[in-house]
N, C-alpha and C positions, 0 to 999 in steps of 0.2 A: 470606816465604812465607805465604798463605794456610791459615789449620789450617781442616781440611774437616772439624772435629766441629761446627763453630760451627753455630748458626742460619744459615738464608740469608733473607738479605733483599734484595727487589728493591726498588731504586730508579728511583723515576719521577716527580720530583714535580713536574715542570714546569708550569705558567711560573717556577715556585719552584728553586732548587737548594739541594743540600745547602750550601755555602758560608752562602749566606741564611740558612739556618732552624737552624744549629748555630753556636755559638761553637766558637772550636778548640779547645778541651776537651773539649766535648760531641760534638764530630765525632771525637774523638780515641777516646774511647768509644763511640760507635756501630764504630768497625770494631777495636777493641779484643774485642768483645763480640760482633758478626755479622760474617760473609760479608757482603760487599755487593755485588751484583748491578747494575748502572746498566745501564738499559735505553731504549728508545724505547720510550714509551710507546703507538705506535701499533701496538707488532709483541710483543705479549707474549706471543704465543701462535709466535714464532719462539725463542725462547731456546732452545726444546727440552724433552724428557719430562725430562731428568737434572736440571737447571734448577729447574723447573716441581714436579717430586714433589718435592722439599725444601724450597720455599718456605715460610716459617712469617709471613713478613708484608711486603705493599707498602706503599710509602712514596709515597701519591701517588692518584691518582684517572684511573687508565687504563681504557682502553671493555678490559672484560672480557665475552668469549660464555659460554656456559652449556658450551658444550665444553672452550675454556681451563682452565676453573675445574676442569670434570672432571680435569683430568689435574693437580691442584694438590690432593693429599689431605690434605698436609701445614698446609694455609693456614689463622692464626686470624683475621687482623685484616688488613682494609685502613686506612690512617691518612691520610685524608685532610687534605692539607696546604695546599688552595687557599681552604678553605671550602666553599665552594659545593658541594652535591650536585649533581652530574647524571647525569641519569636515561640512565648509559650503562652499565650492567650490569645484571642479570637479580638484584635485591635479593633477590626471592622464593627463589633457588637459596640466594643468602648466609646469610638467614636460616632456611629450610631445614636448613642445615648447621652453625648455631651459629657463624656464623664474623663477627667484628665488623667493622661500620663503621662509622668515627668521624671525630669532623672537628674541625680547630685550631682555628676558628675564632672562640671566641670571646677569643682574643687581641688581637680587634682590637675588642675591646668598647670597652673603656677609654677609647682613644686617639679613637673615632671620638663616644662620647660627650661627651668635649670639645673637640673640637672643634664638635661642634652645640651645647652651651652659651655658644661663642667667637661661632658664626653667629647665634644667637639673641639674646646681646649687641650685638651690633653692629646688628642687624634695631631693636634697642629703639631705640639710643642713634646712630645713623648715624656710627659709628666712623671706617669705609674711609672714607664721603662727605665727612665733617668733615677726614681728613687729606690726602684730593685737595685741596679748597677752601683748605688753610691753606697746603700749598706751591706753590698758583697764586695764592697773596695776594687768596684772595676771603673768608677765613673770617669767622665772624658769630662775636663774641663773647660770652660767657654766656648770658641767658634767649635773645637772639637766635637763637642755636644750637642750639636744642631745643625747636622749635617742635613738631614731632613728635613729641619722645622720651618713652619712659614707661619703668613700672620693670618687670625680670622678677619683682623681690622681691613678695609677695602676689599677685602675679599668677592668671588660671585657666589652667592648663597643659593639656595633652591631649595623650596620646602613645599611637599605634598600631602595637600590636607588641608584645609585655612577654618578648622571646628573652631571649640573654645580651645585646643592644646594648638594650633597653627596661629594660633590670636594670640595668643600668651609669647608663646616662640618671636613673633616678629616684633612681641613690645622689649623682650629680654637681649634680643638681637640691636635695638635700636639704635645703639651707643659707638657702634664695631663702625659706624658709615661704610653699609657693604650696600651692592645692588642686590635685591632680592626679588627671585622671581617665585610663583605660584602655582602648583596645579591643582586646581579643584573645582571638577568638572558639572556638580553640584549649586556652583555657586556663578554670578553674574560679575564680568569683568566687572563692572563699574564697583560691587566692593571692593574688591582687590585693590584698583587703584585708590582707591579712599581711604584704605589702611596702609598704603604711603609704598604698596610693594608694586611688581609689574605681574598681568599675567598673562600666563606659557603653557607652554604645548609639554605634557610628560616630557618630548623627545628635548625639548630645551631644555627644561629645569635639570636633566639629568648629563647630555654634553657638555651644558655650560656652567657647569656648577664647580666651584671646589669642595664645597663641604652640600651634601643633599640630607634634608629632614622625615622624615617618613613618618606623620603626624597622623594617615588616614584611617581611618574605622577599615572594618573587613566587611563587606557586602556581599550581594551576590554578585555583583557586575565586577568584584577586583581581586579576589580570592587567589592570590599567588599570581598577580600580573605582573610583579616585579621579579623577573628572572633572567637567565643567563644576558639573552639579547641587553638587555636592562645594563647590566652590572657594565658588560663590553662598550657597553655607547661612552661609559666616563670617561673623564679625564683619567690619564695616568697619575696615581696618587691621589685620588680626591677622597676625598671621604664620606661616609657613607650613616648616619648615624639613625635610626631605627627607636622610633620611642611609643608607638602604640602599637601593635597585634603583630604575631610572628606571619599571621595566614597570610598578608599581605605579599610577602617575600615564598619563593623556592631557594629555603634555606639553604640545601646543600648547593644550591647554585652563587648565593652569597658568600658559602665559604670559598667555597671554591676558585671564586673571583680577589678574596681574602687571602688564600692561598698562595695562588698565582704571583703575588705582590702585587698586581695590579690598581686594587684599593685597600687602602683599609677601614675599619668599620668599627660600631662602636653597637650592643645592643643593649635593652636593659628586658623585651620578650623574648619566649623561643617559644618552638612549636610545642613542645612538651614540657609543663613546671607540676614539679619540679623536676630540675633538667637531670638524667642518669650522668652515674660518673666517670663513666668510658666515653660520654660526648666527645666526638674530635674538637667541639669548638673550645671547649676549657682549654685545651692545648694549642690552640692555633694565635701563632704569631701574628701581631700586626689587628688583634679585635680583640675591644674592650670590655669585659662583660660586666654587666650590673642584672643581680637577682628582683628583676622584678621589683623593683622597692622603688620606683624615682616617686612615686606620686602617696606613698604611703605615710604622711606624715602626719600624727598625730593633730595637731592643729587642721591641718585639711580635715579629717574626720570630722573634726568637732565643728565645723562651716558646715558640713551636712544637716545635722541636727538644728542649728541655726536656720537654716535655709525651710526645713522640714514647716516649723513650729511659724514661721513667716508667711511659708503661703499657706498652711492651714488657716490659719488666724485672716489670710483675706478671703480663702472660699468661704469660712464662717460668714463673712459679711456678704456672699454676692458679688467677691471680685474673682477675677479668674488670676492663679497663680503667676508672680512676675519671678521670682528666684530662681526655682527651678527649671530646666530648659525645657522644655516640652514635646512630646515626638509629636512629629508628621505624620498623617496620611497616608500620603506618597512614599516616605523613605522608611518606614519603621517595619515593614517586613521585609526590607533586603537588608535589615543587620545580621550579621551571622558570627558577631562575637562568641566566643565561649564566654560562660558563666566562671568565676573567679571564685576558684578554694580559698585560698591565701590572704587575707586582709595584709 
Protein backbone atom coordinates (compact mmCIF):
# COMPACT_ATOMS: atom_id res chain seq x y z
CA UNK A 1 0.00 0.00 0.00
CA UNK A 2 0.78 3.35 -0.58
CA UNK A 3 1.53 5.63 2.75
CA UNK A 4 -0.16 8.97 1.71
CA UNK A 5 2.25 11.10 4.21
CA UNK A 6 4.87 10.69 1.74
CA UNK A 7 5.72 13.45 -0.78
CA UNK A 8 3.96 13.12 -4.12
CA UNK A 9 5.94 13.12 -7.07
CA UNK A 10 4.74 13.15 -10.42
CA UNK A 11 6.39 11.37 -12.97
CA UNK A 12 6.84 12.20 -16.61
CA UNK A 13 10.05 12.11 -17.83
CA UNK A 14 9.57 10.82 -21.21
CA UNK A 15 11.45 10.02 -23.95
CA UNK A 16 13.30 8.84 -20.73
CA UNK A 17 11.82 6.31 -18.14
CA UNK A 18 12.30 5.63 -14.72
CA UNK A 19 13.71 2.10 -15.48
CA UNK A 20 16.61 4.37 -17.59
CA UNK A 21 17.59 6.89 -15.37
CA UNK A 22 17.48 4.82 -11.74
CA UNK A 23 19.39 1.70 -11.11
CA UNK A 24 17.00 -0.71 -8.95
CA UNK A 25 18.33 0.49 -5.90
CA UNK A 26 17.87 3.88 -6.63
CA UNK A 27 14.37 3.29 -8.20
CA UNK A 28 13.93 1.18 -4.96
CA UNK A 29 14.40 4.44 -3.02
CA UNK A 30 12.65 6.81 -5.00
CA UNK A 31 9.24 5.01 -4.05
CA UNK A 32 10.62 4.02 -0.83
CA UNK A 33 10.82 7.85 0.00
CA UNK A 34 7.74 9.51 -2.45
CA UNK A 35 4.40 8.69 -3.81
CA UNK A 36 4.91 8.31 -7.28
CA UNK A 37 2.44 9.65 -9.65
CA UNK A 38 3.24 8.34 -13.66
CA UNK A 39 1.54 10.60 -15.73
CA UNK A 40 1.05 11.64 -19.53
CA UNK A 41 2.86 14.15 -19.69
CA UNK A 42 0.59 15.93 -22.08
CA UNK A 43 -2.48 15.85 -19.67
CA UNK A 44 -1.06 17.08 -16.29
CA UNK A 45 -3.52 19.35 -15.80
CA UNK A 46 -6.03 16.15 -15.90
CA UNK A 47 -4.73 14.28 -12.66
CA UNK A 48 -7.10 16.40 -10.82
CA UNK A 49 -6.91 19.26 -7.80
CA UNK A 50 -6.19 16.12 -5.12
CA UNK A 51 -3.18 15.18 -7.29
CA UNK A 52 -2.03 18.54 -8.28
CA UNK A 53 -2.27 20.45 -4.54
CA UNK A 54 0.31 17.75 -3.16
CA UNK A 55 2.62 17.84 -5.68
CA UNK A 56 6.04 18.68 -4.20
CA UNK A 57 8.07 17.82 -7.52
CA UNK A 58 7.93 16.54 -11.38
CA UNK A 59 10.24 14.43 -12.70
CA UNK A 60 10.44 15.35 -16.30
CA UNK A 61 9.87 18.41 -18.54
CA UNK A 62 5.94 18.48 -19.40
CA UNK A 63 4.30 21.73 -21.26
CA UNK A 64 2.83 23.29 -17.99
CA UNK A 65 -0.02 26.55 -18.20
CA UNK A 66 0.13 29.17 -15.78
CA UNK A 67 -3.30 27.79 -14.58
CA UNK A 68 -2.03 24.10 -13.99
CA UNK A 69 0.75 25.49 -11.89
CA UNK A 70 -2.06 27.57 -10.03
CA UNK A 71 -3.52 24.68 -8.59
CA UNK A 72 0.05 22.97 -7.65
CA UNK A 73 0.82 25.12 -4.34
CA UNK A 74 2.68 22.59 -3.06
CA UNK A 75 5.34 22.37 -6.12
CA UNK A 76 9.32 23.03 -5.34
CA UNK A 77 11.20 21.81 -8.35
CA UNK A 78 10.68 20.53 -11.63
CA UNK A 79 13.86 18.12 -12.54
CA UNK A 80 14.42 18.06 -15.76
CA UNK A 81 15.61 14.71 -17.11
CA UNK A 82 15.81 15.23 -21.05
CA UNK A 83 18.31 18.04 -20.79
CA UNK A 84 17.16 20.32 -23.13
CA UNK A 85 14.99 23.24 -21.79
CA UNK A 86 11.93 24.01 -23.82
CA UNK A 87 10.26 26.85 -23.71
CA UNK A 88 6.96 25.11 -22.93
CA UNK A 89 5.97 26.66 -19.52
CA UNK A 90 5.38 30.13 -18.29
CA UNK A 91 9.31 30.21 -16.44
CA UNK A 92 8.45 33.66 -15.30
CA UNK A 93 5.34 32.09 -13.06
CA UNK A 94 8.14 29.46 -11.81
CA UNK A 95 10.50 31.82 -10.89
CA UNK A 96 7.91 34.04 -9.61
CA UNK A 97 7.26 31.45 -7.10
CA UNK A 98 10.74 30.33 -6.02
CA UNK A 99 9.97 27.02 -7.43
CA UNK A 100 13.27 25.20 -9.18
CA UNK A 101 14.24 24.18 -12.47
CA UNK A 102 16.81 22.18 -13.15
CA UNK A 103 18.19 19.85 -15.58
CA UNK A 104 20.52 16.45 -15.66
CA UNK A 105 22.02 17.21 -18.15
CA UNK A 106 25.29 17.54 -17.75
CA UNK A 107 25.70 13.88 -17.26
CA UNK A 108 26.15 13.63 -20.64
CA UNK A 109 29.28 15.99 -20.42
CA UNK A 110 31.90 13.44 -20.12
CA UNK A 111 30.84 10.85 -22.43
CA UNK A 112 30.07 13.30 -25.27
CA UNK A 113 33.41 14.96 -24.61
CA UNK A 114 35.18 11.95 -25.63
CA UNK A 115 33.91 10.91 -27.89
CA UNK A 116 34.75 14.42 -29.79
CA UNK A 117 38.38 13.86 -28.69
CA UNK A 118 37.77 9.94 -30.54
CA UNK A 119 36.31 12.31 -33.65
CA UNK A 120 38.89 14.80 -33.60
CA UNK A 121 41.58 11.86 -33.45
CA UNK A 122 40.47 10.11 -36.18
CA UNK A 123 39.80 13.70 -38.30
CA UNK A 124 44.09 14.07 -37.50
CA UNK A 125 45.10 10.59 -38.21
CA UNK A 126 42.28 9.03 -40.89
CA UNK A 127 41.62 6.09 -38.44
CA UNK A 128 38.05 4.91 -39.98
CA UNK A 129 39.64 5.62 -43.64
CA UNK A 130 42.98 3.58 -42.85
CA UNK A 131 40.77 0.48 -41.58
CA UNK A 132 38.29 0.48 -44.56
CA UNK A 133 41.43 0.50 -47.01
CA UNK A 134 43.19 -2.23 -44.89
CA UNK A 135 40.26 -4.83 -44.94
CA UNK A 136 39.53 -4.07 -48.77
CA UNK A 137 43.55 -4.86 -49.08
CA UNK A 138 44.22 -1.34 -50.52
CA UNK A 139 46.12 0.13 -47.28
CA UNK A 140 49.36 2.38 -47.71
CA UNK A 141 52.03 1.40 -45.36
CA UNK A 142 53.80 3.76 -42.95
CA UNK A 143 54.86 7.40 -44.16
CA UNK A 144 52.65 6.28 -47.29
CA UNK A 145 49.69 6.46 -44.85
CA UNK A 146 49.90 9.72 -43.44
CA UNK A 147 50.16 11.81 -46.17
CA UNK A 148 47.50 14.04 -44.41
CA UNK A 149 48.07 13.30 -40.87
CA UNK A 150 49.01 15.71 -38.22
CA UNK A 151 49.28 15.73 -34.42
CA UNK A 152 46.23 17.15 -32.06
CA UNK A 153 49.34 17.26 -29.45
CA UNK A 154 50.60 21.14 -29.52
CA UNK A 155 48.19 21.77 -31.74
CA UNK A 156 45.63 25.42 -31.79
CA UNK A 157 42.38 24.16 -30.52
CA UNK A 158 39.21 26.49 -30.47
CA UNK A 159 36.19 25.48 -28.76
CA UNK A 160 32.75 27.26 -28.74
CA UNK A 161 30.65 26.91 -26.01
CA UNK A 162 32.46 26.72 -22.34
CA UNK A 163 28.63 24.88 -20.58
CA UNK A 164 29.24 21.66 -18.69
CA UNK A 165 30.19 19.82 -22.30
CA UNK A 166 33.13 22.97 -23.11
CA UNK A 167 34.20 21.99 -19.35
CA UNK A 168 34.50 18.51 -19.85
CA UNK A 169 36.20 19.06 -23.48
CA UNK A 170 39.01 21.24 -22.02
CA UNK A 171 39.61 18.72 -19.00
CA UNK A 172 39.63 15.70 -21.81
CA UNK A 173 41.92 18.05 -24.03
CA UNK A 174 44.30 18.74 -21.11
CA UNK A 175 46.92 16.14 -21.78
CA UNK A 176 47.47 17.04 -25.80
CA UNK A 177 49.48 20.62 -24.36
CA UNK A 178 47.65 22.42 -27.09
CA UNK A 179 46.83 26.36 -26.81
CA UNK A 180 43.12 26.54 -26.53
CA UNK A 181 41.22 29.38 -27.10
CA UNK A 182 37.20 30.05 -26.24
CA UNK A 183 34.17 31.52 -27.43
CA UNK A 184 31.52 32.14 -25.12
CA UNK A 185 29.86 35.10 -25.14
CA UNK A 186 27.63 34.26 -22.18
CA UNK A 187 30.36 34.01 -19.86
CA UNK A 188 33.24 36.54 -18.19
CA UNK A 189 36.85 36.42 -19.44
CA UNK A 190 38.08 35.82 -16.13
CA UNK A 191 36.56 32.04 -16.22
CA UNK A 192 37.95 31.19 -19.13
CA UNK A 193 41.33 32.10 -18.03
CA UNK A 194 40.69 30.14 -14.71
CA UNK A 195 40.04 26.99 -16.58
CA UNK A 196 43.54 27.38 -17.88
CA UNK A 197 42.26 28.28 -21.74
CA UNK A 198 42.44 32.02 -23.56
CA UNK A 199 39.57 33.93 -24.48
CA UNK A 200 38.53 34.91 -28.23
CA UNK A 201 36.57 36.51 -30.51
CA UNK A 202 34.42 33.71 -32.89
CA UNK A 203 36.62 35.38 -35.62
CA UNK A 204 39.81 33.94 -33.73
CA UNK A 205 38.83 30.66 -32.46
CA UNK A 206 37.80 29.85 -35.99
CA UNK A 207 41.22 31.38 -38.24
CA UNK A 208 43.29 30.27 -35.70
CA UNK A 209 42.25 26.93 -34.85
CA UNK A 210 43.35 23.48 -36.39
CA UNK A 211 40.79 21.52 -34.89
CA UNK A 212 37.29 23.93 -33.70
CA UNK A 213 34.67 22.41 -31.03
CA UNK A 214 31.16 23.42 -31.53
CA UNK A 215 29.90 22.70 -27.83
CA UNK A 216 27.20 25.55 -27.84
CA UNK A 217 23.29 25.16 -27.02
CA UNK A 218 20.95 26.71 -29.87
CA UNK A 219 19.39 29.99 -28.74
CA UNK A 220 17.67 32.59 -30.11
CA UNK A 221 20.68 34.89 -30.53
CA UNK A 222 22.92 31.92 -32.58
CA UNK A 223 20.52 29.68 -34.60
CA UNK A 224 22.60 28.87 -37.69
CA UNK A 225 25.38 31.62 -37.07
CA UNK A 226 27.88 29.39 -38.05
CA UNK A 227 27.81 29.44 -42.03
CA UNK A 228 29.34 29.69 -45.20
CA UNK A 229 31.50 33.04 -44.22
CA UNK A 230 32.36 30.77 -40.98
CA UNK A 231 33.53 27.69 -42.52
CA UNK A 232 35.84 30.00 -45.36
CA UNK A 233 37.50 32.00 -42.38
CA UNK A 234 39.56 28.37 -41.47
CA UNK A 235 42.47 27.25 -41.93
CA UNK A 236 42.91 25.03 -44.95
CA UNK A 237 42.43 21.44 -43.54
CA UNK A 238 41.34 22.10 -40.14
CA UNK A 239 38.79 20.46 -38.67
CA UNK A 240 35.73 21.00 -37.83
CA UNK A 241 34.00 18.84 -35.20
CA UNK A 242 30.21 19.62 -34.09
CA UNK A 243 29.15 17.83 -30.81
CA UNK A 244 25.88 19.54 -29.58
CA UNK A 245 22.80 20.94 -31.87
CA UNK A 246 22.76 20.82 -35.71
CA UNK A 247 20.78 24.37 -35.54
CA UNK A 248 23.79 25.99 -34.76
CA UNK A 249 25.41 25.29 -38.11
CA UNK A 250 23.83 26.12 -42.01
CA UNK A 251 24.40 22.53 -42.62
CA UNK A 252 24.50 22.36 -46.25
CA UNK A 253 27.03 25.22 -45.99
CA UNK A 254 29.14 22.89 -43.77
CA UNK A 255 29.05 20.41 -46.24
CA UNK A 256 29.63 22.21 -48.69
CA UNK A 257 32.91 23.54 -47.18
CA UNK A 258 33.31 19.58 -46.50
CA UNK A 259 32.95 19.21 -49.89
CA UNK A 260 35.01 21.60 -51.28
CA UNK A 261 38.21 19.69 -49.33
CA UNK A 262 38.58 22.72 -47.72
CA UNK A 263 37.84 21.16 -44.02
CA UNK A 264 36.94 18.24 -42.92
CA UNK A 265 34.49 17.68 -40.28
CA UNK A 266 33.26 15.34 -37.92
CA UNK A 267 29.41 15.29 -36.51
CA UNK A 268 27.59 13.21 -34.03
CA UNK A 269 23.88 16.05 -34.70
CA UNK A 270 22.05 16.89 -37.83
CA UNK A 271 19.22 18.91 -38.68
CA UNK A 272 16.85 16.06 -39.07
CA UNK A 273 17.31 12.42 -36.70
CA UNK A 274 16.63 10.34 -37.64
CA UNK A 275 18.86 11.37 -40.67
CA UNK A 276 16.95 10.04 -44.43
CA UNK A 277 18.86 7.82 -46.44
CA UNK A 278 19.55 9.72 -49.53
CA UNK A 279 21.32 12.41 -47.06
CA UNK A 280 24.43 13.61 -49.23
CA UNK A 281 26.26 13.65 -46.00
CA UNK A 282 26.23 9.74 -45.44
CA UNK A 283 28.22 9.95 -48.61
CA UNK A 284 30.29 12.69 -48.37
CA UNK A 285 34.01 12.29 -48.15
CA UNK A 286 36.29 13.71 -45.61
CA UNK A 287 33.14 13.81 -42.45
CA UNK A 288 32.73 11.62 -39.85
CA UNK A 289 29.30 10.70 -38.77
CA UNK A 290 28.31 9.51 -35.45
CA UNK A 291 24.20 8.77 -34.90
CA UNK A 292 23.60 10.92 -32.15
CA UNK A 293 24.81 8.39 -29.48
CA UNK A 294 28.12 10.23 -28.01
CA UNK A 295 26.40 11.07 -24.80
CA UNK A 296 24.02 8.04 -24.53
CA UNK A 297 25.63 5.96 -22.13
CA UNK A 298 23.91 3.85 -19.97
CA UNK A 299 25.92 4.71 -16.83
CA UNK A 300 25.37 8.53 -17.78
CA UNK A 301 21.59 7.73 -17.51
CA UNK A 302 21.88 6.13 -14.31
CA UNK A 303 23.90 9.65 -12.85
CA UNK A 304 20.48 11.16 -13.68
CA UNK A 305 18.52 9.35 -11.24
CA UNK A 306 21.46 9.60 -8.78
CA UNK A 307 21.50 13.39 -9.12
CA UNK A 308 17.41 13.35 -9.11
CA UNK A 309 17.05 11.50 -5.68
CA UNK A 310 20.13 13.93 -4.26
CA UNK A 311 18.66 17.05 -4.63
CA UNK A 312 15.26 15.99 -3.86
CA UNK A 313 16.46 14.74 -0.50
CA UNK A 314 18.05 18.45 0.11
CA UNK A 315 14.75 20.42 -0.90
CA UNK A 316 13.07 17.92 1.54
CA UNK A 317 15.31 19.47 4.09
CA UNK A 318 15.15 23.31 3.07
CA UNK A 319 18.15 23.28 0.98
CA UNK A 320 18.04 24.40 -2.54
CA UNK A 321 19.24 21.92 -5.13
CA UNK A 322 23.22 21.70 -5.68
CA UNK A 323 23.48 18.54 -8.59
CA UNK A 324 21.35 19.50 -10.89
CA UNK A 325 22.33 22.76 -12.95
CA UNK A 326 19.66 25.02 -12.57
CA UNK A 327 18.15 27.40 -15.47
CA UNK A 328 18.46 31.15 -15.38
CA UNK A 329 16.19 33.87 -15.46
CA UNK A 330 17.87 35.61 -18.09
CA UNK A 331 18.85 32.60 -20.39
CA UNK A 332 16.22 30.02 -20.12
CA UNK A 333 13.75 31.41 -22.75
CA UNK A 334 16.36 31.98 -25.47
CA UNK A 335 16.81 28.07 -25.56
CA UNK A 336 15.44 26.72 -28.57
CA UNK A 337 16.67 23.16 -28.48
CA UNK A 338 14.39 20.60 -29.92
CA UNK A 339 12.99 18.11 -27.58
CA UNK A 340 14.88 14.61 -28.12
CA UNK A 341 12.83 11.25 -29.48
CA UNK A 342 15.74 8.91 -29.22
CA UNK A 343 17.23 8.28 -25.72
Amino acid sequence: MTDNSLPLVISAPEPRTLDLIFTPAARAELHRTYRIVEADPDNIAGLGDAVLAQTRYIIGQPPLSAETLARMPALRAILNVESNLINNMPYEVLFARGIHVVTTGQVFAEPVAELGLAMALNLARGVIDADVDFREGRELWGGEGNASARLLSGSDIGIVGFGDLGRALNRVLSGFRARIRVFDPWLPPSLLREAGTEPASLADVLTMSDFVFVVASVTSDNKGFLGADAFASMRKGAAFILLSRADVVDFPALMNAVGSGHIVAASDVYPEEPLPLDHPVRRLKGFVRSAHRAGALDVAFKRMGDMVLEDMALMDRGLPPMRCKRAERETVSRMRSKPVSVN
